[in-house]
C-alpha positions, 0 to 999 in steps of 0.5 A: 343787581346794583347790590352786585356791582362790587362783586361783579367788578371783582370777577370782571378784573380777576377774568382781564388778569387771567387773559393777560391784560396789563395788571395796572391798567386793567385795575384802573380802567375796570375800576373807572368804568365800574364807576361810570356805571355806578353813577348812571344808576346811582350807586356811586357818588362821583363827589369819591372821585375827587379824592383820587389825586389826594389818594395818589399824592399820599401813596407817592410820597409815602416814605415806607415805600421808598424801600421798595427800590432800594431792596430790588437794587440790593438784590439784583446787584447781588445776583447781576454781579455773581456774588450770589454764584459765588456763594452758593459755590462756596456755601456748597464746598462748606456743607459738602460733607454733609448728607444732602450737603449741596441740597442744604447750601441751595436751601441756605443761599436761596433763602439769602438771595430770596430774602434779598430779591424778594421777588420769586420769579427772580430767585428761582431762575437764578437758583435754577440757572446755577444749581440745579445741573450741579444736583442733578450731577450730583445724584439728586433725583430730579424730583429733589432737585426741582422741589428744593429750588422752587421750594427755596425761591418762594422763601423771599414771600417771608424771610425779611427783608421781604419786599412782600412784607414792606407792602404787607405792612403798609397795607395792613397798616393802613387797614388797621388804622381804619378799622380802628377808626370806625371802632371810634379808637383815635390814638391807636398804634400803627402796624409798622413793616418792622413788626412784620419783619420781626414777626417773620423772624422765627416762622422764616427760620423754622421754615428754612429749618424744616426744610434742612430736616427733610433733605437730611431725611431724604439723604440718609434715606433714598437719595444718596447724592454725592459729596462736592469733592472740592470741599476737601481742598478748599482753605476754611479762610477762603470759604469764610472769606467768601462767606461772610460779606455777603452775610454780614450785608444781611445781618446789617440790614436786620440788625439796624431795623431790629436794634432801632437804630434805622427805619426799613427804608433807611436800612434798604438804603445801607442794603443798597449801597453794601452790596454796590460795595461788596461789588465793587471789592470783588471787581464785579462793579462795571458799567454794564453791570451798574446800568443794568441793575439801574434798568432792572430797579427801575422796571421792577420798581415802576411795575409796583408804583403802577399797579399800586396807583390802578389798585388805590383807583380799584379800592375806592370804586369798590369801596364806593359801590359798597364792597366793604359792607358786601363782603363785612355782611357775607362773614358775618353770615358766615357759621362759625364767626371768625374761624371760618371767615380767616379760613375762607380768606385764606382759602381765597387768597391761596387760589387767587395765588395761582392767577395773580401775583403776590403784589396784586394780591397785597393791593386789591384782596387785602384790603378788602378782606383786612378790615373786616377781619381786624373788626372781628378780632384778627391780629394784624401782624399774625395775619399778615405773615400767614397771608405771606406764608398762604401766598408762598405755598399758592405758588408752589402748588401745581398746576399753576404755582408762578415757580412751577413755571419759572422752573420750567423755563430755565429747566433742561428738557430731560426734566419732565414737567411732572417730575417738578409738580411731584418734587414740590409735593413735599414742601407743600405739605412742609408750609402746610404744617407750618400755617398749622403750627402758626394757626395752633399757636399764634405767638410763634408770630406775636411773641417776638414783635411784642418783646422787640416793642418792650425792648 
């Protein structure tokens, strides 16, 4: 039974989450009193405890954190401040011409703003709230329509700069250094956030590709939607005027981690302030608006801390009560070694999608499973964006995919709820292929970091 206790304290958390208790408390609290039964049966040395405070110190002043709120603030400004409205309009007076070509503008800017945001609840109940009456005015088919917004709004799980990668990365990172450790290697490199980036860069855009192909498939085939007839009238200087800032701010911020010349957190932080700017150039920059993307920062930024300070708590408990060599002897008693232990975690990974949130997720699966792996010879940079990618399909899968229900939320009631769970079908099969393609082929994921690193 003592054996059990890892398990066991894993299930009681996943069973809390599931009935709605505050994540960050229910990982801390049922991680404390699982110790407290650890040290009445000795399973547990309460000596660990003493490294909590040193732990939580570390996690504090952790300077690949600092991005996190940096990135909410760029994005929420964004979307607080319409420049994200008025570049969906106009992306879709430049695409209108095209078949599907409003379906792609909304494929093109979700993937803009989710890769801003970062955050999938965010970004599908702003595209949903903007576009989607307009692609049902349009005649797109409901089923179209709600697909390519949810589809659209899990792209900030892997498109940089993704606040999933930021955590990813330094999870992984640290995982990887400990593995390396036990391994008796002292010197080894770090996995670093800009290697994910990186390493997101061509599954990310092929993804965005792979979905532009199946809306023009789509228009030339049973969708006939109409053209945006403003398109017609609207001057290419002003459409490239409304354009370009917005994607220059990405591009800056890409550019300066991939060039070098400024660390993730340093370009969070000319993120930030290119979009306070871009605000400000379009007259958006008011005070109501400034103080709620102050809140918005602050609130999104606490819940991350939060639950990361209850997740350190959960991962030394677990680790004291021997969770690691539990679940280091189950894969190794797994047939097939590490093909079917990557396929168990990531099967793991995609069902817990369904109950918990990708930040829950980073910081109490993946540290588990990570080190494991990485003792068994999985690539750290490959893992982490098929975890990304694994993460985004979980949530679009009905019946409990996060999106579906943001959707639902901000969906007219002449939309069926089946409609939305057959629109996303598609696009599931999409990233489906895609974590085959990257699993066929894992230098679609390693071959970019390495050159960038040789650079």
């Amino acid at each position: 039974m003592i054996e059990l206790l890892p398990l066991l304290l894993f299930l009681a958390i996943c069973l809390l989450l599931m009935l709605g208790y505050p994540v960050a408390f229910t990982l801390a609290g049922t991680a404390l009193a699982f110790a407290g039964i650890g040290i009445l049966t000795g399973a547990f040395d309460p000596n660990l405890l003493h490294a909590m405070p040193d732990r939580l110190y570390g996690t504090m002043t952790n300077v690949t954190l600092i991005a996190v709120p940096l990135f909410v603030f760029m994005g929420v400004m964004l979307e607080r401040s319409r420049l994200a409205e008025d570049l969906l309009t106009n992306m879709a007076r430049a695409c209108g011409r095209l078949p599907g070509g409003l379906g792609i503008s909304v494929v093109l800017v979700g993937a803009m703003l989710a890769a801003s945001t970062g955050i999938v609840g965010a970004t599908v109940v702003t595209m949903g709230l903007m576009s989607l009456p307009t692609l049902l005015k349009r005649g797109y088919s409901p089923e179209l329509a709600t697909g390519t917004i949810c589809a659209t709004g899990t792209l900030g799980q892997i498109i940089p700069p993704s606040i999933a990668l930021v955590l990813l990365g330094d999870i992984l990172g640290s995982a990887w250094q400990q593995s390396q450790l036990a391994a008796g290697i002292y010197n080894a490199e770090a996995v670093s956030v800009g290697d994910l980036f990186v390493g997101a860069l061509i599954p990310g855009l092929l993804l965005v590709a792979l979905y532009v192909v199946y809306l023009l498939f789509r228009a030339w085939g049973t969708e006939r939607p109409a053209a945006v007839a403003e398109s017609a009238d609207a001057p290419p200087a002003g459409l490239m005027a409304s354009l370009l800032p917005p994607i220059a701010l990405i591009v800056l911020v890409l550019g300066s981690i991939l060039s070098g010349a400024a660390t993730p957190t340093e370009a969070a932080g000319v993120g930030a302030l290119g979009a306070t700017l871009l605000a400000a150039f379009k007259k958006q920059l008011h005070p109501a608006v400034l103080r709620d993307v102050a809140h918005a920062t602050a609130r999104i930024t606490a819940m991350v801390f939060g639950i990361l300070i209850g997740a350190s708590l959960f991962s030394l408990v677990f680790r004291g009560l021997g969770g690691e060599t539990l679940v280091h002897e189950l894969f190794q008693q797994l047939p097939g070694g590490v093909i079917t232990a990557t396929l168990v975690v990531m099967l793991l990974i995609f069902l817990l999608g369904f109950i918990l949130d990708f930040i829950e997720i980073t910081f109490v699966v993946v540290p588990i499973v990570a080190p494991v792996l990485f003792a068994m010879g999985v690539d750290p940079l490959w893992l982490g964006i098929m975890i990304a990618i694994n993460l985004q399909t979980s949530f679009l899968t009905p019946p409990f995919g996060f999106a579906l229900f943001y959707l639902r939320g901000v969906a007219p009631d002449t939309v069926a709820t089946g409609q939305i769970y057959r629109g996303v079908v598609p696009f599931i099969v999409i990233q489906l292929l895609l974590l085959l393609l990257l699993a066929l082929w894992p230098e679609l994921v390693t071959w970019l970091p390495a050159q960038w690193r040789a650079g």
